[in-house]
N, C-alpha and C positions, 0 to 999 in steps of 0.2 A: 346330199352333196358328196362327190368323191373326194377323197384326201389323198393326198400325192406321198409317196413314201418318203422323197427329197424334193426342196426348193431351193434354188440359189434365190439368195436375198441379197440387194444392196437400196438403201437406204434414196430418198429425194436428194438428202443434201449431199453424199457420196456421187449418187450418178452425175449432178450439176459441178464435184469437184474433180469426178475422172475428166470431165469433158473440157474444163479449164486446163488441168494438167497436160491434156492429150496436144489440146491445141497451141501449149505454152513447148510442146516436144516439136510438132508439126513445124510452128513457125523459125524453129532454132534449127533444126534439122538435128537434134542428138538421142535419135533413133536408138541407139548403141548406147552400154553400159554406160551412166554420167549420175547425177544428182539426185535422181529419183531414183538410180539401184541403191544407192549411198544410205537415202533416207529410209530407204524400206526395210535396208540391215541394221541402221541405227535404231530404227522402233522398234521393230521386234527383236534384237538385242537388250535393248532397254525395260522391256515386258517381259522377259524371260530371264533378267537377273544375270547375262553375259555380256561378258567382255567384245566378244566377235560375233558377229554376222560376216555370211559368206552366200553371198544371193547368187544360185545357180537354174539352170533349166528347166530343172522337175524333183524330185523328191528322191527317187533312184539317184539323179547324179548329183544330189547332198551325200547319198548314202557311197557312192561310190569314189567322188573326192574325199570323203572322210574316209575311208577305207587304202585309199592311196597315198594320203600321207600318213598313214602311219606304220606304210611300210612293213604290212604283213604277209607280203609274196610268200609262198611256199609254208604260209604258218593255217592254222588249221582256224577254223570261226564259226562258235556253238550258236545257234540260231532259231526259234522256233519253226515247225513245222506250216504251223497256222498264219500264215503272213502272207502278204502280197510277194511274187514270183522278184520284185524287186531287190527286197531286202539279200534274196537269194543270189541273182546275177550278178548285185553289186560286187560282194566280196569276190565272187569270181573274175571274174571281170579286172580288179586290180589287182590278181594275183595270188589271193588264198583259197584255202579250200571250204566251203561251207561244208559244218556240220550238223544235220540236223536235227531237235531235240521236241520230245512231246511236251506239254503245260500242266501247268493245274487245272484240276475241273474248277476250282474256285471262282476263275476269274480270266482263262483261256490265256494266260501271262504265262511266258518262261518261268522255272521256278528254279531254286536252288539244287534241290534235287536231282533235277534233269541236266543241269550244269555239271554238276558233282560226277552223273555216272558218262557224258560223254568226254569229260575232263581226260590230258593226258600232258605228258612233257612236249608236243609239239604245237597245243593250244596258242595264239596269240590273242584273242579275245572272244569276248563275249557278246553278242550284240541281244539286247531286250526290246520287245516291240511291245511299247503302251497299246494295249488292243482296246479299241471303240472310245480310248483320253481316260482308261484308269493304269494308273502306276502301277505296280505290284506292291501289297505291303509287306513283301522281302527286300526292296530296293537296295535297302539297306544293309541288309545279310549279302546279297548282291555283291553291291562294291565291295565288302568287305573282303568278301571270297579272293574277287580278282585283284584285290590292293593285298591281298597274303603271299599271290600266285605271280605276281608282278605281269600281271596281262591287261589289255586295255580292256575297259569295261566302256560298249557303243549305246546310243540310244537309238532308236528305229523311234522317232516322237512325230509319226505322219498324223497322228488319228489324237494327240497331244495337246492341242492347241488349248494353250488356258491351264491346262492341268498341273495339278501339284502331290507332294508326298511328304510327311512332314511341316509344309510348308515352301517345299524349293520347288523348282522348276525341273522341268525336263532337259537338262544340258546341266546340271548343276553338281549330275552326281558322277557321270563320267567323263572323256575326254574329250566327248564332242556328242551332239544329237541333231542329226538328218531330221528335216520338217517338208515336209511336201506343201506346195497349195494348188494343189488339182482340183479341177471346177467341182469337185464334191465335197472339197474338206470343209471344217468349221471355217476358215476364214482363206480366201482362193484369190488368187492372179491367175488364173485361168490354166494356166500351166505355169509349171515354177516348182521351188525347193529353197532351202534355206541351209548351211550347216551352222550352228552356234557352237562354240565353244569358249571358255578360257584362257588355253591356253594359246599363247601369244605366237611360239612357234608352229602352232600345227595351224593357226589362222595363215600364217603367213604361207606354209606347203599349199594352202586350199585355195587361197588367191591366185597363187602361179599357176595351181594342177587346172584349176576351170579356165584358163586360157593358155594354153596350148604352154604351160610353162614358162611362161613370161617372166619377165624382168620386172615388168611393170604394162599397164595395159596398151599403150604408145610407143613400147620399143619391143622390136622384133629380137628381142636375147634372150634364146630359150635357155634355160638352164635343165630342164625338168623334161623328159617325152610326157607328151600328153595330149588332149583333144582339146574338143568346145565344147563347154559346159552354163557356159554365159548366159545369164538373164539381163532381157533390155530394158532401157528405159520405157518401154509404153507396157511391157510385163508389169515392170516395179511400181506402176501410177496405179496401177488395179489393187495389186498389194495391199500396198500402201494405204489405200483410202477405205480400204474394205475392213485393216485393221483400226481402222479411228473408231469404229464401234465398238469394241471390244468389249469393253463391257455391258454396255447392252445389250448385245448380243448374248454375250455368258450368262448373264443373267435372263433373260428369255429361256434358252434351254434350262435352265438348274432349276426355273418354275415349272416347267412342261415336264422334269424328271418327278419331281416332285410329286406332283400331281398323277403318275406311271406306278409310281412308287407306294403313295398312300391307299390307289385304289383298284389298282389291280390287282385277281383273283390270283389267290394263294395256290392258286395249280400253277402258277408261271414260279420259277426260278431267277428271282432277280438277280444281275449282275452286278453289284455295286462298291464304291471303294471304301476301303479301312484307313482311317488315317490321312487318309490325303481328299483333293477334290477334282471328280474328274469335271475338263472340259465339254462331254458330254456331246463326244460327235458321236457315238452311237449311245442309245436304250437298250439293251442285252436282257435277251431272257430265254432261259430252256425249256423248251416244251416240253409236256409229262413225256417217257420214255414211247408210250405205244402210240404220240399221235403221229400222223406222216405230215411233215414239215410241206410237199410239196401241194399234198390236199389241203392242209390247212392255210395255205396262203390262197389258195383257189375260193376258198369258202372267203375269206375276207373280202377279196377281191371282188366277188360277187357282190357284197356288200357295201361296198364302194371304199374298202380301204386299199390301199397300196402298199406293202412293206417293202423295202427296200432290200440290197443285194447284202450280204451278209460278211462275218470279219472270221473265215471264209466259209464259201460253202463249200471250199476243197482245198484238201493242205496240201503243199508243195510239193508232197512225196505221192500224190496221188495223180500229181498235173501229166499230159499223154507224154509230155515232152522227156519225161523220163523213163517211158518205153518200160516200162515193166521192170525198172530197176527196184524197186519199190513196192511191198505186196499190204492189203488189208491187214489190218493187224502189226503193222510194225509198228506205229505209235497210237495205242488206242485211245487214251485218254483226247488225243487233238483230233481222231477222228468219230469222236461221241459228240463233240462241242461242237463240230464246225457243222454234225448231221442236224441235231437238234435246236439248235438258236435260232432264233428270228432278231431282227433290230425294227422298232418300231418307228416312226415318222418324228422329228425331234429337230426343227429350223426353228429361226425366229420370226417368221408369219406364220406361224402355225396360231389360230387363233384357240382359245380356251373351249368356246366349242365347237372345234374339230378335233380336241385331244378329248372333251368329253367324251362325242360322237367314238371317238379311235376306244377310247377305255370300254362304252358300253359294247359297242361288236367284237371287242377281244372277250370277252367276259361271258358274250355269248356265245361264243364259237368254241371254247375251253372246254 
């Protein structure tokens, strides 16, 4: 049998409830943000341990309304290398300057460290990207730093979904955490993003900032310049019902990791969290130093596995778009990780053996 590296999954009783929702939108005509974006920041505020939800268009423009209210134009924003081109635009985009910082080989996370030497008196914050749904277990040296420094500390929690540190959530430790649900995350609206936070006032900036400034979503009184960031009501119905599984689902993966985990060949370098629990949208592991990443997905391949696209296979400073501002070598550590990892196949239909089958052709292709 071949094995897919990713499956989107939703559930009988899910597909049978989008299709009541869809048709309960169609018949009412409330196309546009209503009761089902309402719901879907309600539940996932409620699972994540926050006060706010703010249901926007995609995961970029979580990260990019969160970046605009908190009003760090012309202020500098320390950010890993290793991340989606998103995380980067955003801050740009509302006016700061990304700065970019290499990780740990631990665990391909921002680390304090790398904080510490890109750190300066014109810093406004920090943004941390949970890479594949593990936290870092400096989290909390982390906030620390930036609650000494009086700078916001942001979460990048796209790859997050479910994950914890301590015990809290992703939105729990800083002022706000951008959530994607892009057709490949753990839990997907097809397109979409989410910002959660606490605090009451930066909710209320990220309400007005996702529509064009608004007063309120019915009256044309901008207060605020700004765009369209809005997510609708047939987005919010996918959302929505896709996270009713939630546990189910988390639990499917954290057996499939398990199983990755106990019996794969001690030449892989597992990626795993300390202290916390990742949601386990990606399996992370470092191939030995001399094998080439692109033959050995070929060799799988062959074999009928499929790995999937990686977290990344190219750091930001390396994308063409930066024209050669950016040389080999400038952050080695993010470019060792993002050369040598592979992410293994990890949904909830993945059957038990098809993770066998996936364990026994990794184990022989090592």
């Amino acid at each position: 049998m071949d094995i897919k590296g990713l499956k989107i999954h939703f559930t009988d009783n899910q597909k049978l409830k989008i299709t009541e929702d869809l048709k309960d939108i169609l018949d009412t005509g409330q196309l546009a943000a209503g009761k089902y974006v309402k719901m879907f920041e309600d539940n996932w505020s409620k699972i994540n341990n926050c006060k706010f939800g703010i249901a926007v268009s995609s995961g970029g423009a979580a990260l990019e309304v969160l970046f605009r209210s908190l009003g760090l134009s012309g202020k500098e924003v320390i950010l890993p290398t290793n991340t989606f081109i998103a995380t980067y635009t955003s801050a740009m985009f509302a006016g700061a300057k990304p700065i970019l910082a290499d990780v740990s080989y631990k665990n391909m996370c921002l680390d304090l460290e790398n904080i510490k030497k890109n750190f300066n008196s014109n810093t406004g914050a920090v943004c941390v990207v949970h890479i594949g749904g593990i936290i870092t277990d400096e989290m909390e040296k982390i906030k620390n730093f930036c609650d000494e420094k009086n700078i916001y500390l942001i979460e990048d929690a796209a790859h997050a979904h479910g994950s914890t540190f301590n015990g809290k959530y992703s939105g729990e430790f800083g002022i706000g955490a951008a959530y994607s649900f892009f057709s490949t995350k753990t839990f997907t609206s097809g397109e979409g993003g989410m910002v959660l936070t606490n605090n009451e006032d930066i909710s209320k900036k990220c309400f007005s900032i996702r529509d064009y400034g608004k007063k309120s979503q019915w009256e044309s009184v901008h207060n605020i310049f700004s765009g369209n960031f809005r997510m609708s009501n047939l987005t919010a119905v996918i959302g929505n019902n896709h996270i009713s599984e939630i546990d189910n689902f988390l639990n499917k993966r954290e057996k499939i990791a398990k199983m990755y985990t106990d019996n794969l060949s001690d030449k892989y370098e597992k990626i795993l969290p300390k202290n916390g629990k990742s949601g386990w949208y990606k399996y992370i592991v470092y191939l030995p130093k001399k094998v080439n990443r692109k033959d050995f997905k070929d060799i799988c391949k062959n074999q009928g596995l499929g790995l999937s696209g990686g977290v990344y296979d190219k750091p930001i400073h390396l994308q063409p778009v930066f024209d050669g501002s950016f040389k080999h070598g400038d952050f080695p550590i993010a470019e060792e990780v993002c050369e040598r990892h592979i992410c293994l196949p990890i949904y909830p239909s993945l059957t038990e053996e098809e993770v066998n089958q996936t364990i026994e052709i990794l184990n022989k292709s090592i």
